[in-house]
N, C-alpha and C positions, 0 to 999 in steps of 0.2 A: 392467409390468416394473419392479423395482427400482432396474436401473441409470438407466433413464428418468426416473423419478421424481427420483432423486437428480440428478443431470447437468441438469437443466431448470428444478426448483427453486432482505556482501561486503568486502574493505575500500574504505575511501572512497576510494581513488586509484583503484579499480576503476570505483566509482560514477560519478565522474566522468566519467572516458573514456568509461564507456557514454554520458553524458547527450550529450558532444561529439558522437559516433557516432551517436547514433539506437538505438531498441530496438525489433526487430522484435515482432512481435504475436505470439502464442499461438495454439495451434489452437485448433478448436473441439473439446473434448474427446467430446464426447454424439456429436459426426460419425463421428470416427476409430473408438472403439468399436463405434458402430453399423452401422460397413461390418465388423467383424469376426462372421464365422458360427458360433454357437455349432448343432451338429446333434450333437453327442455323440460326433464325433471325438473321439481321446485327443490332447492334445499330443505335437509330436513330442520321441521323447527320444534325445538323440546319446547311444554308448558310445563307448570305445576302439577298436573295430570298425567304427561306421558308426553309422547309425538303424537302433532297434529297431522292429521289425514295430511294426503298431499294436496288435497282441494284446498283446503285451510290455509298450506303453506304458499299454495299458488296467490291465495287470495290477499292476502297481506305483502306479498313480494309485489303483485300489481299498484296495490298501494303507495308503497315505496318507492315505486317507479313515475306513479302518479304524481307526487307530490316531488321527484328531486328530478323527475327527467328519467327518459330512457339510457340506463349505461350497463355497459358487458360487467362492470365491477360487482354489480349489485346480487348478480347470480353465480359466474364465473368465478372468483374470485373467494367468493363464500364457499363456493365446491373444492375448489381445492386447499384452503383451509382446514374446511371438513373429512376430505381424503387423506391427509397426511398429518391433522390430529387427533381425528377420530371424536373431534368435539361438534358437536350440531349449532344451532342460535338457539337462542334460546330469551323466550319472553315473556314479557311483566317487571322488568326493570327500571328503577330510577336513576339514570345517571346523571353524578354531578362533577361539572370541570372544576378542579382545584388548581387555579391558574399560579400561584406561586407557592414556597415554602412557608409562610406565615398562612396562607389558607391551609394548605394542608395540615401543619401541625397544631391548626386550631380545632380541625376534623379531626385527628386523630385525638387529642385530651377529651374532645366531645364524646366519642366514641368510647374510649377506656373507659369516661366517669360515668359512663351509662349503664357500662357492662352487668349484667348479673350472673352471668354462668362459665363463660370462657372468651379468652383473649388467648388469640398465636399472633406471633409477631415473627417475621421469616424478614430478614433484611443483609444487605451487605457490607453494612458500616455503624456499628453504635457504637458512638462517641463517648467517652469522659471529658463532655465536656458541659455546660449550663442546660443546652438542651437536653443531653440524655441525661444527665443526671437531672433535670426535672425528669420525664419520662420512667424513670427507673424508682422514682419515690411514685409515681402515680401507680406503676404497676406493682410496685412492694404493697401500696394502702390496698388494689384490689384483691389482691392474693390474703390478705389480713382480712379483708371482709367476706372472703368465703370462694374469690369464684379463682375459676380455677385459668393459670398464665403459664404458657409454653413460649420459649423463646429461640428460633437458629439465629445464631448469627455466622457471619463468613469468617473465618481464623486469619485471610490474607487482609480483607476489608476493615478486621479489626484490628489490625498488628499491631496498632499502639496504644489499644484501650487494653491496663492493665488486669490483670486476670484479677485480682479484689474486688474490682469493679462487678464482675460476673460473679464473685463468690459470694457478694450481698445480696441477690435477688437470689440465690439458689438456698442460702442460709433461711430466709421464710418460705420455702415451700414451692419458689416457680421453677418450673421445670427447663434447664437452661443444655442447649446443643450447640457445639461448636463443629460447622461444619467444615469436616478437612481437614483436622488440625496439622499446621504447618511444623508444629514442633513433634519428630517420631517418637516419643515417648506417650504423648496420648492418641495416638492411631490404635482404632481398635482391632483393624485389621491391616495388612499389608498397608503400608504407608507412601503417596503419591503425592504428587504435586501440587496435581490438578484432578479433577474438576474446580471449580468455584462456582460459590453459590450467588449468585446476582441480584436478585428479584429483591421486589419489596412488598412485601404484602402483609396489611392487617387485616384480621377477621375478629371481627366481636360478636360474640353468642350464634356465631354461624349465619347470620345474615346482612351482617353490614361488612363491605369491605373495602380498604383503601389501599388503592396500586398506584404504579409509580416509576419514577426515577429517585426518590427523594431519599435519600440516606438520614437515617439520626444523626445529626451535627448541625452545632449554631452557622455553621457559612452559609445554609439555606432562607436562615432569618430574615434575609432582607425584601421587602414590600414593592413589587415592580410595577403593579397595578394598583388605581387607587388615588385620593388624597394623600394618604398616610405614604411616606418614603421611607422605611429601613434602612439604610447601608454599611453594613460592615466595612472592613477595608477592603476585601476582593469579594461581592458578593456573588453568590451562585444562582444564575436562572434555572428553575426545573417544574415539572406540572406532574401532577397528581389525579387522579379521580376515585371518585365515592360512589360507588354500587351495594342498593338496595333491591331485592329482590331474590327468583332465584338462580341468579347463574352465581350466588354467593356459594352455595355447591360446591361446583367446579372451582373456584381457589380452596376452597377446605379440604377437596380431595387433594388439589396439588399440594398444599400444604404437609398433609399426612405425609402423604410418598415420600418425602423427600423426609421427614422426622423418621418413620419404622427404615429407610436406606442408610440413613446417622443412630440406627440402634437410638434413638429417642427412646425415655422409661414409657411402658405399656400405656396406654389409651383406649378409653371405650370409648369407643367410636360413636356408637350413637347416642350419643352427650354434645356429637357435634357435627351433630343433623337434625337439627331441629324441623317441624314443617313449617314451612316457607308460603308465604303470601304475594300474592303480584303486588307487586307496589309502583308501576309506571307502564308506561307504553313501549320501551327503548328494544331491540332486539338486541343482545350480545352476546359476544364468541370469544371464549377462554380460547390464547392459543400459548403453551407448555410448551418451552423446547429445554433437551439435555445432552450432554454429549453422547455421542454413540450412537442416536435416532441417522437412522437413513436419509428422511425427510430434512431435516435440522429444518424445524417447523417454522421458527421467526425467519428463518433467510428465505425458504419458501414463500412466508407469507408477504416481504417485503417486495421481494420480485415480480412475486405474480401480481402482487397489485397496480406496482409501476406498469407492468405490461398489457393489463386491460384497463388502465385509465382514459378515458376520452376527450377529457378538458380539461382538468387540472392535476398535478402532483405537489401539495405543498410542505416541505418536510423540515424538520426542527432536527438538527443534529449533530450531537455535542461530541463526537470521539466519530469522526469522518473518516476509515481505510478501507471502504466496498470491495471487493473483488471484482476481478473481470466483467462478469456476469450483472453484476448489478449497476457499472459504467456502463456497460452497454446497451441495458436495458433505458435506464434515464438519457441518452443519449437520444438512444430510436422515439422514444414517446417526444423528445422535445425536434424532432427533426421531422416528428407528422404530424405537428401542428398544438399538441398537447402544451399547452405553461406548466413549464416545469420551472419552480423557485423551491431554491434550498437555504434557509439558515445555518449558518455555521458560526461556531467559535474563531472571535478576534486575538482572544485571552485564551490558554488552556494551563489547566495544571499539570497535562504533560504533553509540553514540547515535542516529543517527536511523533508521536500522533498526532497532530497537528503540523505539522512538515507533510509527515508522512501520504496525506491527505490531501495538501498546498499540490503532491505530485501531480494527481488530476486533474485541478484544473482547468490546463490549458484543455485538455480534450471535452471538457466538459461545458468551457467555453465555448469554443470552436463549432458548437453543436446546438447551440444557442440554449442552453440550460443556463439559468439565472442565479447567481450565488451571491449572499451577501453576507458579511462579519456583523456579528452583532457585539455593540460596544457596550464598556461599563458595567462587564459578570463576565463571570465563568459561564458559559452555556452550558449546563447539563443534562439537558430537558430530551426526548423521545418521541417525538411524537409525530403524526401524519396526519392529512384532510386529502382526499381526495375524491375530483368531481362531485365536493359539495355533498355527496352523504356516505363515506365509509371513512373512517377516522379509528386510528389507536393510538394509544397513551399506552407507554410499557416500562421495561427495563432494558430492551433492548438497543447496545446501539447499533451503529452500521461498519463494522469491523469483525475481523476474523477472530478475534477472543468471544464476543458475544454470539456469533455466528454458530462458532465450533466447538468451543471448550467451557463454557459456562453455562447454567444451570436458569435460564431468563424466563419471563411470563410476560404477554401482552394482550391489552385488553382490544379486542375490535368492538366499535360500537357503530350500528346503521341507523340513519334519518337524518333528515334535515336539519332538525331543530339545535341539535348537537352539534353537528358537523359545522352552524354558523357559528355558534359560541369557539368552536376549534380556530375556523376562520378569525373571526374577529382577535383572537389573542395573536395569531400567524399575524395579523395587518399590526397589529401592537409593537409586536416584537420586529417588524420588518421597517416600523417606522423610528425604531431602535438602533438600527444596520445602516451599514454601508455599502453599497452596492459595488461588487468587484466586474470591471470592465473587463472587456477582452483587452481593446488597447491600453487600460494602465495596469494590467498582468504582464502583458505583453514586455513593458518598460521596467520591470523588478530587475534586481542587479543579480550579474551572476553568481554572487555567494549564493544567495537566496535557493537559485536555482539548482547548484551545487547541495545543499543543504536538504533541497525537498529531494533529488534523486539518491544522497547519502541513507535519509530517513526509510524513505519508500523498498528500500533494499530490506529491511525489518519488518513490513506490513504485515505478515505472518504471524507477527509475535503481540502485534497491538491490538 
C-alpha cells in the first residue's frame, strides 16, 4: 500500500513558553490511519437536513471523481479526517478565496457592517494599531446598534496591544476574553503557559464566516494581487477564505467551546444557530485541533494527505519545522513520481524558525521535492492544493507549536473549481520565488550550515 510505504519510509515569545512548558510528543501518524477502514464506504456527508443516505453520498463523491479524476485523496483522506475529528462534509457551501490581506479585511468590514444579531471574533493578534483600531470602532458602532460582539483574543499574540485597548470595547457592552492570560494575576484557574490560542475566525450572525492565517495588524495591508500595489515596509503574504452556508455551524460550535473553556460570561446559544440555507455547491470539512487530542487532528490531516496524493502536493508555508514523519512523508510521495513543490519564506520574522527549517533541506532536495523562497513579504499564508481538488486554507502551520501545543482550525475544501483558484494564486506566488537548487544548496557556506543545525536543535520549541 502506498500510504505504508510513504508513513514508514510561531512567534518567539510563543517558543519560548512552550520550551518552559514542555512539548508534548506527536502521534504516530502510519498508527492513526491504519486503524482507519477503508472498504469502499462513501464518507459521511451532513446536509441542512441531516446525513445523506450513503447512496447519496456515493453519488456525489462519483461526481467529484468525474469531474477532477480518479484519486485515493478524494475518499481516503476524507475518512480519516472524519475518524479523528469526528467532523463529516458537509454541503451547500459557498466558498470564497481571499487571496490577500486587503481582500480579506475588505470581507471582514463587509461582514461586520452587515451584521444584525452576533459577531465572534476568536483571533491570535489584535493589534493597536490603524487596522484594529479601525476594526474596534466598527465593532464598538455594532454593539451600539444592538447586536450582540464577543471577542478571544490570545494574551501571548497580543503581548503588546495595551489592556485600554480591550478595556474600550468591553466599556460598551462587547464581551471580551483573553485567552490564557500570560500575566498570573488574571488566570482564573491554575495558571500555565500554554495552550495558545491560534485560529482566526469570524462568524456573523452565525452564517458567514471568515478563516484564515490573517491576524488584525496593518503588515497585512499590502495588495499582492492585482493592479492596485500596497506595500508597507516589510509586507506580509497570507490568504483567507469566506464561507456561506452550513458548515458555518461547525466554526460556531468551535467558537463556543473554546469561550464556555475561557469561562467566557454565559450565552444562549441558540441566538447562534440560526437555520441555515445552502447557499453553493462546495463540500466542506471543519477540521479543530487542541492540545491533548490523541489524534492532533491538523498533523493528521496534513500527513495523511501528503500520503494519498497521486500527482500533485502544492504547499504555502510560512513557519517550516515538520517532524520526522511529515519529511518523510513528502519525501516518498515526491520519489513515486508525485510533484511535490513547497513555498517557503525568504524573509521571516523569526529567524530561527527559519534556520531551523533551512535544516531539511538538503534531504528534501535530495529526494527531488521542489522548494522555493518567495521574495519581497513575510510569508504567512497556510495553505495546500492537492491533485487538483482537495485544498485547505487554515491557521495551521507545519511546526511542532502548531501541531502540539496550540489551539488551530482548518478549513478542507473539495472540487475543482476551488482547488483552480487555490492553484492559480500557488502559480502567482511561485512566479514570486526563487527556486532553491540542490546544487546551489549544495554551495551555501558553512556558517550557514552551522547555523540551520544550531537552530534545528530547538525545532521542538518552534
Amino acid at each position: 500500500m502506498k500510504i505504508t510505504a510513504r508513513l514508514s519510509v510561531v512567534p518567539m515569545a510563543t517558543a519560548c513558553l512552550v520550551w518552559l512548558a514542555g512539548c508534548a510528543p506527536l502521534p504516530n501518524a502510519a498508527e492513526v490511519i491504519g486503524k482507519v477502514p477503508f472498504d469502499g464506504t462513501p464518507p459521511r456527508i451532513a446536509s441542512i437536513h441531516g446525513l445523506l443516505s450513503p447512496e447519496q453520498s456515493r453519488a456525489i463523491m462519483k461526481r467529484l471523481s468525474r469531474s477532477a479524476g480518479s484519486t485515493e485523496i478524494l475518499e481516503r483522506q476524507i475518512a480519516v479526517n472524519e475518524e479523528v475529528s469526528g467532523g463529516p462534509l458537509i454541503k451547500g457551501n459557498r466558498v470564497k478565496l481571499l487571496v490577500d490581506g486587503p481582500a480579506t479585511f475588505a470581507a471582514m468590514f463587509t461582514a461586520i457592517g452587515n451584521a444584525r444579531q452576533t459577531i465572534d471574533l476568536e483571533t491570535f493578534m489584535f493589534e493597536d494599531d490603524e487596522t484594529g483600531r479601525r476594526l474596534a470602532d466598527l465593532l464598538i458602532r455594532k454593539r451600539r446598534e444592538g447586536v450582540r460582539v464577543n471577542l478571544i483574543y490570545d494574551s501571548v499574540g497580543s503581548l503588546e496591544t495595551p489592556d485600554g485597548f480591550f478595556r474600550r470595547l468591553r466599556d460598551v457592552g462587547i464581551n471580551v476574553v483573553e485567552f490564557n492570560p500570560v500575566n498570573p494575576l488574571k488566570a482564573s484557574e491554575t495558571w500555565r503557559l500554554t495552550p495558545r490560542d491560534h485560529r482566526k475566525i469570524l462568524i456573523v450572525d452565525g452564517r458567514t464566516v471568515i478563516t484564515g492565517g490573517v491576524n488584525i495588524s496593518r503588515v497585512y495591508s499590502s495588495k499582492f494581487f492585482g493592479d492596485e500595489e500596497q506595500k508597507p515596509a516589510i509586507p506580509w503574504r497570507d490568504t483567507d477564505i469566506q464561507i456561506d452556508g452550513p458548515a458555518a455551524a461547525e466554526f460556531q460550535k468551535a467558537f463556543l467551546r473554546v469561550w464556555t473553556l475561557q469561562k467566557g460570561p454565559a450565552l444562549n446559544e441558540r441566538d447562534y444557530f440560526p437555520p441555515l440555507q445552502e447557499e453553493g455547491d462546495t463540500l466542506v470539512q471543519v477540521i479543530t485541533s487542541r492540545p491533548g487530542e490523541a489524534g492532533r487532528t491538523t498533523f493528521i490531516m496534513y500527513v495523511s494527505a501528503v500520503a494519498f496524493a497521486e500527482r500533485s502536493i502544492h504547499l504555502t508555508a510560512s513557519y517550516f519545522v515538520p517532524d520526522g514523519q511529515m519529511i518523510r512523508a513528502l519525501c516518498a510521495a515526491a520519489q513515486s513520481g508525485v510533484e511535490v513543490e513547497i513555498i517557503l519564506p525568504k524573509t521571516s520574522d523569526q529567524n530561527l524558525a527559519l534556520y531551523a527549517g533551512q535544516y531539511y533541506y538538503d534531504e528534501l532536495l535530495e529526494s527531488g521535492v521542489k522548494l522555493y523562497e518567495r521574495r519581497d513579504a513575510v510569508l504567512h499564508a497556510k495553505t495546500a492544493v492537492i491533485d487538483g481538488v482537495w485544498a485547505t486554507v487554515g491557521s495551521t502551520n507545519l511546526d511542532f507549536l502548531s501541531f502540539s501545543d496550540n489551539f488551530e482550525i482548518n478549513t478542507v475544501v473539495l472540487g475543482g473549481e476551488f482547488a483552480a483558484q487555490m492553484e492559480r494564486m500557488f502559480r502567482r506566488d511561485l512566479a514570486a520565488s526563487d527556486r532553491i537548487t540542490e546544487e546551489g544548496w549544495d554551495d551555501r557556506p558553512w556558517s550557514s550550515r552551522i547555523r540551520e543545525w544550531f537552530a534545528h536543535l530547538f525545532a521542538r520549541m518552534l
